[in-house]
C-alpha positions as CSV (number, residue, x, y, z in Angstrom):
1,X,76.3,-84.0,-180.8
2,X,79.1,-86.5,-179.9
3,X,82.4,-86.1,-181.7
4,X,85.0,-88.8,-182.1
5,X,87.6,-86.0,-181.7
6,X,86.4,-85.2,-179.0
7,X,87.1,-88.8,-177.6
8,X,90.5,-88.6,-176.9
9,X,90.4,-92.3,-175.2
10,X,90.2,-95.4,-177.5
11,X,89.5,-98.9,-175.4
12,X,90.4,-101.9,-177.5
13,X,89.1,-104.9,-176.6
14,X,89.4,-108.5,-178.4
15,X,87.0,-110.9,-178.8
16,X,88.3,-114.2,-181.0
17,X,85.3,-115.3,-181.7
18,X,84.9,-117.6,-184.6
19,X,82.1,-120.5,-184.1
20,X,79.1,-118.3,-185.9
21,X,80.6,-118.6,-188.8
22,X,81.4,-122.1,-191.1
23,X,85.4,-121.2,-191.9
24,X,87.3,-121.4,-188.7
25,X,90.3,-118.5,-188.3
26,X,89.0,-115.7,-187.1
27,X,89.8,-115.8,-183.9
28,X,93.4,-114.7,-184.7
29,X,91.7,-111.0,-186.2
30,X,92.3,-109.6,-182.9
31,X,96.0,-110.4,-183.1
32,X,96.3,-109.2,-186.6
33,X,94.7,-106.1,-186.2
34,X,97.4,-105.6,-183.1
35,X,100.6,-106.9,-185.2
36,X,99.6,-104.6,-188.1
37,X,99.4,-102.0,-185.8
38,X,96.2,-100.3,-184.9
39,X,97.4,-99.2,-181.3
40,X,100.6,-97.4,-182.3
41,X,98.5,-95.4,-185.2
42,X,95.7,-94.5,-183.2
43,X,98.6,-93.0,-180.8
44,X,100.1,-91.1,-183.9
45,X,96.9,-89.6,-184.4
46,X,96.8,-87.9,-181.0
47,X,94.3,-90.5,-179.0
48,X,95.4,-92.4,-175.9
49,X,94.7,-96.2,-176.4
50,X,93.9,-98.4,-173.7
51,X,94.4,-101.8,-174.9
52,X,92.4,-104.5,-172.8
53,X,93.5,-107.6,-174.1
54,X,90.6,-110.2,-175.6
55,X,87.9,-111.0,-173.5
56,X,87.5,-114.7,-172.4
57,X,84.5,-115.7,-172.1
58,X,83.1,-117.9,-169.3
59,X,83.6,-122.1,-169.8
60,X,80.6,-123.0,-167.9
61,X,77.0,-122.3,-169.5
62,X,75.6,-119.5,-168.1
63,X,71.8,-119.8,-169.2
64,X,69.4,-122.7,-168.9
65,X,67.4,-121.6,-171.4
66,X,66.3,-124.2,-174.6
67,X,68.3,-124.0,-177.2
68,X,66.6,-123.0,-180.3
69,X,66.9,-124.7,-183.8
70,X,69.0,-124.2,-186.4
71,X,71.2,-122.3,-184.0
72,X,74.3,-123.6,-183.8
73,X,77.1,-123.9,-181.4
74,X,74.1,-121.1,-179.5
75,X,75.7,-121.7,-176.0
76,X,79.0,-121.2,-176.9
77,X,78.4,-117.9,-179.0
78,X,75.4,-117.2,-176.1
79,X,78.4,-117.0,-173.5
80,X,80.6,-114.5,-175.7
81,X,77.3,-111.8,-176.0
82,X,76.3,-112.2,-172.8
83,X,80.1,-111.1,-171.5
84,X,80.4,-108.5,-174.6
85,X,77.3,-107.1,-173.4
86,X,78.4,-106.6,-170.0
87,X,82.0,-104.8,-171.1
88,X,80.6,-102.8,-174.0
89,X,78.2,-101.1,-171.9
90,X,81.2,-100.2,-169.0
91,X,83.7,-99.6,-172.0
92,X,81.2,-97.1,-173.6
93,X,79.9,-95.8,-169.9
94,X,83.6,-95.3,-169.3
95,X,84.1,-92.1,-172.0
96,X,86.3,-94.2,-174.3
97,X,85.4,-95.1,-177.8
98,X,85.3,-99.2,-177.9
99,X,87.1,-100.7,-180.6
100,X,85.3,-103.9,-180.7
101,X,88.3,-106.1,-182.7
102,X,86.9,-110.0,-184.1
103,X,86.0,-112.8,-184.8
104,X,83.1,-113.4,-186.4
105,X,80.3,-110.8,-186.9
106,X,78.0,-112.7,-184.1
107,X,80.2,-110.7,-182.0
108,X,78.0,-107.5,-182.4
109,X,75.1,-108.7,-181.0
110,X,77.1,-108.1,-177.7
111,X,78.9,-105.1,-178.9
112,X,76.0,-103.1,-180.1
113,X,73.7,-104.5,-177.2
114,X,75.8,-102.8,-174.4
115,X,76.7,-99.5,-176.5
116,X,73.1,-99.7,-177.4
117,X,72.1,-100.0,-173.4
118,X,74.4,-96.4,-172.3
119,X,73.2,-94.5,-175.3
120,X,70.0,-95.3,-174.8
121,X,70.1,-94.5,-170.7
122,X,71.4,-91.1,-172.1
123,X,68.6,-90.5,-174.0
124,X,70.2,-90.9,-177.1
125,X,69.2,-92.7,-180.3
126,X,71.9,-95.3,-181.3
127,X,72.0,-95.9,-185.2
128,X,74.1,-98.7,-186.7
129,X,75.9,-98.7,-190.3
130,X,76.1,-102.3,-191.4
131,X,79.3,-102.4,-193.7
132,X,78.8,-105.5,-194.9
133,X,78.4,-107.7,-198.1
134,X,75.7,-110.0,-196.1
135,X,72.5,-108.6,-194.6
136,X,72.9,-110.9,-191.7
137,X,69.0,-110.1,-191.1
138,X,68.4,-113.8,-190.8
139,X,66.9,-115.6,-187.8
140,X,66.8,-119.0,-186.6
141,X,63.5,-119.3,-188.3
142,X,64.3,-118.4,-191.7
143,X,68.6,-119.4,-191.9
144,X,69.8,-122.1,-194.5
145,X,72.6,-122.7,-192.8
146,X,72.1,-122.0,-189.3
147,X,75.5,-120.3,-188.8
148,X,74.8,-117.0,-186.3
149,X,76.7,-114.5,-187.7
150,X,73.9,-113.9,-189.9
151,X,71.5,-113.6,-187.8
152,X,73.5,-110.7,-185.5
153,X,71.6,-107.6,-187.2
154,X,68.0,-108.9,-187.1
155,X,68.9,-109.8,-183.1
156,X,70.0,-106.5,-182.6
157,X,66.4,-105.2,-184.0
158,X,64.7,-106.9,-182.2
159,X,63.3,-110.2,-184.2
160,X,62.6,-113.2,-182.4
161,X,64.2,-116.0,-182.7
162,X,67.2,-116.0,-179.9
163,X,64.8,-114.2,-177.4
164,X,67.3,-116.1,-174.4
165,X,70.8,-115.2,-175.9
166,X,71.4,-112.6,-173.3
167,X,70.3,-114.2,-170.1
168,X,70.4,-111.5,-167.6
169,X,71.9,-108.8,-169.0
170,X,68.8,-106.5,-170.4
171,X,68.0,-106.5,-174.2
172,X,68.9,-103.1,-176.0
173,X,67.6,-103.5,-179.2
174,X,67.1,-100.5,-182.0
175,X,64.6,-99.7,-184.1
176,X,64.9,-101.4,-187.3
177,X,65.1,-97.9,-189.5
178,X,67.6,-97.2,-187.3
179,X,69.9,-99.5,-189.2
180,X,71.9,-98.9,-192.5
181,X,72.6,-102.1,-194.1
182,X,75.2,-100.5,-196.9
183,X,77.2,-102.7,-199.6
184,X,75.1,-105.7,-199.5
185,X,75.3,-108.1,-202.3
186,X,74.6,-111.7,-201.4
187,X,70.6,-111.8,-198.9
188,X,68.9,-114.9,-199.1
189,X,65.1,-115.6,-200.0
190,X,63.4,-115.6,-196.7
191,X,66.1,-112.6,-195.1
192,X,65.5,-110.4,-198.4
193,X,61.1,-110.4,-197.5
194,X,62.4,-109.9,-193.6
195,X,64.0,-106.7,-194.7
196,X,61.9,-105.2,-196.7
197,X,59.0,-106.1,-194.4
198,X,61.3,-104.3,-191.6
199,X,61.9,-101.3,-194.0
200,X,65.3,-101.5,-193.3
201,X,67.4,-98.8,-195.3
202,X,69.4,-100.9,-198.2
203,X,72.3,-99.1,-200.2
204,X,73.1,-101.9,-202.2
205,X,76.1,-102.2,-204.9
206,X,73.7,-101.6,-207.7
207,X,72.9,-98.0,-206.0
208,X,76.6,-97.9,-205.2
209,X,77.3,-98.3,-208.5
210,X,74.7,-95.3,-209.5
211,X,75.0,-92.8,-206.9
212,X,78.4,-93.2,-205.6
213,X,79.3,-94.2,-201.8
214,X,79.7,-90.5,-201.0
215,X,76.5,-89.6,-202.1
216,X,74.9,-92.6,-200.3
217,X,77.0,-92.1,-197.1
218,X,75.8,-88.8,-196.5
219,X,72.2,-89.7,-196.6
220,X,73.0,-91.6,-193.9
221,X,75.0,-88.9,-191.6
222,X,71.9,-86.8,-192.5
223,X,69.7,-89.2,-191.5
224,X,71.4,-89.1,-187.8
225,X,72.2,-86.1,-187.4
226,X,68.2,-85.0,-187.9
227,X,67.4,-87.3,-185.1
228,X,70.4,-86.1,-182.5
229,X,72.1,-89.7,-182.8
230,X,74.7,-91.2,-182.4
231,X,76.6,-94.0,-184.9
232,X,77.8,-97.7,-184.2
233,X,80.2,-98.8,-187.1
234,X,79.8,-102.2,-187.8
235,X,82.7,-103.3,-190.3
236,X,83.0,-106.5,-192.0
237,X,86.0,-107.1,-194.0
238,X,83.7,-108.7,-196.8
239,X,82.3,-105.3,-197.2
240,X,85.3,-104.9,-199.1
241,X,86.4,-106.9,-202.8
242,X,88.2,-110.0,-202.3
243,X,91.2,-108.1,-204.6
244,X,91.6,-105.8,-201.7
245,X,90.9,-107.7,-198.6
246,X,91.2,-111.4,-199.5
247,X,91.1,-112.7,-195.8
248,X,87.7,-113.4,-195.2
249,X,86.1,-116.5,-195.3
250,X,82.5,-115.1,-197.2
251,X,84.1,-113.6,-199.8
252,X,81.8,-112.1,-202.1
253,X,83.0,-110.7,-205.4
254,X,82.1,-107.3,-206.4
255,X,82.8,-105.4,-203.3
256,X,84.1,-101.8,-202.2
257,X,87.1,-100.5,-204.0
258,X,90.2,-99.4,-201.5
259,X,89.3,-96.1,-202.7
260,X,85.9,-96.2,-202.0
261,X,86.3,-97.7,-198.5
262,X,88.4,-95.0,-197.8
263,X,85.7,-92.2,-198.5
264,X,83.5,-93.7,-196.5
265,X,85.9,-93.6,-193.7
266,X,86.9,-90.1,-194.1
267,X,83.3,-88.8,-193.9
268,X,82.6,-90.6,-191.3
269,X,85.3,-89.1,-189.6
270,X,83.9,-85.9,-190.8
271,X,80.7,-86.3,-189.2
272,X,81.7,-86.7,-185.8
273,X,78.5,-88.9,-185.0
274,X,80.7,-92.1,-184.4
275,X,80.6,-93.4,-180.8
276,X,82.0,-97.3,-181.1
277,X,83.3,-99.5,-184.0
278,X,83.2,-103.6,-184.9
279,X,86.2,-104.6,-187.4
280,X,85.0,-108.3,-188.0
281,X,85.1,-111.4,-190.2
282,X,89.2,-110.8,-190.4
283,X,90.6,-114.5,-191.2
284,X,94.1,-114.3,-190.9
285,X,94.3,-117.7,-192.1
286,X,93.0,-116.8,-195.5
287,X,95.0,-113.7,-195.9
288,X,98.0,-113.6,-197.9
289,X,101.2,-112.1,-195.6
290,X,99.1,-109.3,-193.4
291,X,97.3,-107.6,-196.8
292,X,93.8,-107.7,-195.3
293,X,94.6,-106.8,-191.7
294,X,96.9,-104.1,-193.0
295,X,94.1,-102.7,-195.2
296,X,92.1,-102.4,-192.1
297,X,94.3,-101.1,-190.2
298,X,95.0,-98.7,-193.0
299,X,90.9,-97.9,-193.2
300,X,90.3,-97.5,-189.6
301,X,93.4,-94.8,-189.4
302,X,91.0,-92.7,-191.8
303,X,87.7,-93.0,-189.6
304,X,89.8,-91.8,-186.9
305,X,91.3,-88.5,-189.1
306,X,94.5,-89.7,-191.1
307,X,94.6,-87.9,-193.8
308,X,97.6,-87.4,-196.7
309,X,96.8,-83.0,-196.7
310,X,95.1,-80.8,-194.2
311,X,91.8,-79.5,-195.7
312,X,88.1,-78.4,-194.6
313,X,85.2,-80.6,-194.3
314,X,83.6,-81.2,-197.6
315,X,80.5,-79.4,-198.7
316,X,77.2,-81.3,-198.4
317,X,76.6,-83.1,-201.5
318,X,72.7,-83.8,-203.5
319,X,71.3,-86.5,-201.5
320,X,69.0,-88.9,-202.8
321,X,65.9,-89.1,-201.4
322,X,65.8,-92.4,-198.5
C-alpha cells in the first residue's frame, strides 16, 4: 500500500486556471495558497517541498480537432489539460506527491489524467474523492451553462463529450465506481440521471447529516484499501460552508463545518492511501483578508499529519453498507 508518509517529497505545481468557470479570480489561488503558507508548513511537518512555480500553458492551439458545443473557451482550457497531463504524470513518476494548486476545478481533468496514466502503468487502481458541493458529472451534452469545470469528473470517467481535449497525450480515465463524489448539494437534472445511471458512489449532505463524515469517510478508505488502490484528493473550496471559506465563486450554502473538514483530513492522513491532491475553486478575489486560503492551508496541514496531540490511529468505526 502507498503511504503519504512515506512520501517524504512534495512537488507543488500551479496552474491559474480560471476560464471553466463564470466568476473570474481564481487564477490568483496558486499565489494564495503560497502567501498563506503551504510550503513552509509542509517543511514543518518533516517533507521536503519542491516548489515548481505555475505551469504556463502553450499560446498557440495545439489540437485541430472541432470544437464541441456548449463548451466554452474548450481550446483555451484544452491547452492547460493537455500540458497538466503531461507534468502530472512526470511529477507523479518522479516519487513526489503532486500538489496540484488552482484555478478552477477543469484543472483535474489534467491532474487526475496523468496521476491516473503512472498508477495505472503500475498496475494500480487510482480512486478519486470528489470534495465538492457540485457533482461536476456534466458533459457538453447535458450542461446549462456550458462552463467546463463541471464537466471535469464525468471526463475523467470516461463520458463522451470532449473525446479530443487531450490531443496526444493518451486518455487515463477511471472507472466510474471508482469515484467518490462526497458533500454534494447542488446536481442539475440531466447530471443527477448521469450519475445514477453511472452508479457513482454519492455521500450527500443529507447522509452527512445522518451518518457523520467519519462514518462516511471510512467507507470509502475501506472501499480502497479492499481493491489495493491508491487515492487522488480532489478538493474544492465549495466543499466547504460559505461561513468558513467564503472565497469561492459557487458558493453553496450548507456546506462542511471547519470541524468536519478537518476529520476528513485527518483520516485521510490516517489511511495512508493518498498519492496526489487538487486544492481548487480558491477565488482570492471573493475572499475576505486571506480567511479562505488560510483555512486551506490550515486543512491541507492535517491531510499531511498536523495534529494538536500525538495519539494512535483511530479504531475502525460501523460502516454503512455502500
Amino acid at each position: 500500500m502507498t503511504d503519504v508518509s512515506r512520501h517524504k517529497r512534495i512537488a507543488l505545481l500551479g496552474a491559474p486556471v480560471e476560464v471553466g468557470a463564470s466568476q473570474r479570480g481564481t487564477l490568483m489561488g496558486p499565489a494564495a495558497m503560497r502567501t498563506a503558507g503551504l510550503g513552509p508548513l509542509l517543511e514543518e511537518l518533516g517533507f521536503a517541498v519542491e516548489d515548481h512555480g505555475d505551469l504556463v500553458p502553450p499560446s498557440e492551439p495545439l489540437s485541430t480537432d472541432t470544437p464541441p458545443d456548449n463548451a466554452r473557451h474548450y481550446r483555451v482550457i484544452q491547452n492547460w489539460i493537455q500540458a497538466l497531463s503531461a507534468r502530472a504524470y512526470t511529477l507523479a513518476r518522479s516519487g513526489a506527491l503532486p500538489i496540484f494548486m488552482g484555478g478552477d476545478h477543469s484543472l483535474s481533468m489534467g491532474s487526475v489524467n496523468g496521476v491516473a496514466r503512472h498508477w495505472h502503468e503500475q498496475g494500480r487502481e487510482l480512486f478519486v474523492l470528489w470534495l465538492d458541493a457540485h457533482a461536476d458529472y456534466n458533459t457538453p451534452h447535458t450542461t446549462i451553462t456550458g462552463n467546463m469545470h463541471g464537466m471535469s469528473a464525468a471526463f475523467l470517467c470516461g463520458e463522451s463529450g470532449l473525446d479530443g481535449l487531450l490531443g496526444v497525450e493518451p486518455r487515463a480515465s477511471i472507472k466510474p465506481d471508482n469515484l467518490d463524489l462526497f458533500g454534494i448539494r447542488s446536481i442539475d437534472k440531466l447530471e443527477k440521471e448521469l450519475v445514477h445511471a453511472r452508479k457513482v458512489a454519492i455521500a450527500d449532505m443529507r447522509q452527512i447529516d445522518e451518518f457523520g463524515v467519519g462514518v462516511l469517510i471510512r467507507r470509502v478508505i475501506e472501499r480502497v484499501k479492499a481493491r489495493n488502490g491508491v487515492l487522488h484528493v480532489s478538493f474544492d473550496v465549495d466543499f466547504l460552508d460559505p461561513a468558513t471559506a467564503p472565497g469561492v465563486g459557487t458558493m453553496v450554502p450548507g456546506g462542511a463545518t471547519y470541524r468536519e473538514a478537518h476529520l476528513i483530513m485527518e483520516l485521510l492522513h490516517d489511511s495512508g492511501l493518498m498519492c496526489s491532491l487538487d486544492v481548487v475553486e480558491l477565488n482570492p478575489f471573493l475572499d475576505e483578508r486571506g480567511r479562505t486560503a488560510r483555512v486551506m492551508v490550515e486543512l491541507v496541514g492535517s491531510l499531511f499529519g498536523q495534529q494538536i496531540t500525538d495519539r494512535p490511529t483511530p479504531s475502525n468505526a460501523i460502516i454503512p453498507p455502500g
